[in-house]
Every structure is written in structure tokens, then in C-alpha cells.
C-alpha positions in Angstrom: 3.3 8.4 45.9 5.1 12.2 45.0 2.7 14.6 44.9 4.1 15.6 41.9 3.1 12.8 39.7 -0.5 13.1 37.9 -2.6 10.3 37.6 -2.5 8.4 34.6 -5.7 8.6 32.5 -7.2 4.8 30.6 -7.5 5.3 26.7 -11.5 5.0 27.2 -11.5 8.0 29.9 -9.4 10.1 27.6 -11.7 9.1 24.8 -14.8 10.0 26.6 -13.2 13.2 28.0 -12.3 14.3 24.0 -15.9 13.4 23.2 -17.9 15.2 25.5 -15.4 18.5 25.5 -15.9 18.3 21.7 -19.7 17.9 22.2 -19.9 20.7 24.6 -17.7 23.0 22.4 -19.9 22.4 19.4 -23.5 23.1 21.2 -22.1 26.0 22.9 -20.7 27.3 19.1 -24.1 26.6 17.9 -26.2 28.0 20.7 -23.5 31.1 20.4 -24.5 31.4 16.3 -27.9 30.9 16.7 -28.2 33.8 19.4 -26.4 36.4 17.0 -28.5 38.8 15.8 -27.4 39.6 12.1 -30.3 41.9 10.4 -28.6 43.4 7.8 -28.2 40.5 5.5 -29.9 36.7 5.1 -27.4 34.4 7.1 -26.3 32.1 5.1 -25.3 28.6 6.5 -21.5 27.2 5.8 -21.7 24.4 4.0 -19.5 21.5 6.2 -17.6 19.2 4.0 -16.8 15.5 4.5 -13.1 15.9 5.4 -10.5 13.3 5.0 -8.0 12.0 8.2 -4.8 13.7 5.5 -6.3 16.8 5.6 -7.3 16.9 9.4 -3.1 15.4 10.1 -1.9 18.0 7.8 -2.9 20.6 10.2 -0.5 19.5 12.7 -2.8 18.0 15.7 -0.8 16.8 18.7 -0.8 13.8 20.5 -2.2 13.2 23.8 -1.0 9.7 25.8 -2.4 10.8 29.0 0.7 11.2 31.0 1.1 14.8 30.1 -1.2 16.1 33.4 -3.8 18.7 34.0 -1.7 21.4 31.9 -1.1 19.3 28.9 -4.8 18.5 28.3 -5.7 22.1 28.6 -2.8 22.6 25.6 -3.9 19.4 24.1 -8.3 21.0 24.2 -6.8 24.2 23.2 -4.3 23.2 19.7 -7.5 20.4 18.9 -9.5 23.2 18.8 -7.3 25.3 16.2 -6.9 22.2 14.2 -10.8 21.7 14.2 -11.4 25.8 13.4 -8.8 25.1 10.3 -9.9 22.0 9.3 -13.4 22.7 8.6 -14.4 19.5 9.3 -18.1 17.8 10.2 -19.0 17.2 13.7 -19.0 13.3 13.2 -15.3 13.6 11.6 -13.9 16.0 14.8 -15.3 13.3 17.0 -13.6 10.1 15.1 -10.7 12.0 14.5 -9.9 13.6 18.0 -10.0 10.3 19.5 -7.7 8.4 17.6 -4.9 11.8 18.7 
């Protein structure tokens, strides 16, 4: 076996891997909120919508197929991210929609 070559990753792994990084981003983002100390107005909480998989695909996620390595899942976490941040979609829909990229 080349030491070049990464190792391929099975659809469940990558799922799981989507899933918990999207997990972890979301409780660190709320721990992060909840932590800033805003005293010079009422915080007022966003209102999430229910979006739809046209809107989510219309901000231009990439696909991931596991083959892509170490680098390409970092650049795969990273544009997922944008699209979520754009999107404004719920937690359950980033979740169902990430892994079905």
C-alpha cells in the first residue's frame, strides 16, 4: 500500500463524523452566545425557520464521497459550515441535510 493513498471512509463513518462535528459546532455556538455579555439591550432570540432541501442546495454545498482525504474533509467541515451560516436553517434540518452531501 503507497503511503500516499488515504483510507477510504464507509457512508455510516462519514455520516457519523458529519453528525457529531455538526453537534459539536452547534453546542460550542450556543455555549459561545450564551456566555456573551450584552447589557445594553434585551437580547432577543433569532427566530430559526423550517428550511427546505432547495433552499439549503441553492447555497452551493459540496459533495463529500470519502476519497477526498484528511484535507478535503477539513474543506468539506469548513464550506458546510458557510452553507449552514447562510442558510439559516434549524439544527434538525443541518443534520438531515449534511448527511445526504
Amino acid at each position: 500500500m503507497s503511503t500516499s493513498e488515504a483510507p477510504v471512509m464507509t457512508q455510516a463513518a462519514i455520516r457519523k463524523l458529519v453528525a457529531d462535528s455538526v453537534t459539536t459546532a452547534l453546542e460550542a455556538q450556543a455555549a459561545n452566545m450564551a456566555n456573551t455579555d450584552n447589557t445594553t439591550r434585551p437580547r432577543e432570540a433569532p427566530v430559526a425557520r423550517q428550511c427546505s432541501y432547495k433552499e439549503f442546495m441553492s447555497c452551493q454545498p459540496i459533495n463529500f464521497k470519502g476519497t477526498e482525504g484528511a484535507i478535503g474533509l477539513i474543506r468539506w467541515f469548513e464550506r458546510t459550515k458557510s452553507v449552514f451560516s447562510r442558510s439559516n436553517c434549524t439544527k434538525d434540518c443541518k443534520v438531515k441535510f449534511a448527511t445526504v452531501l
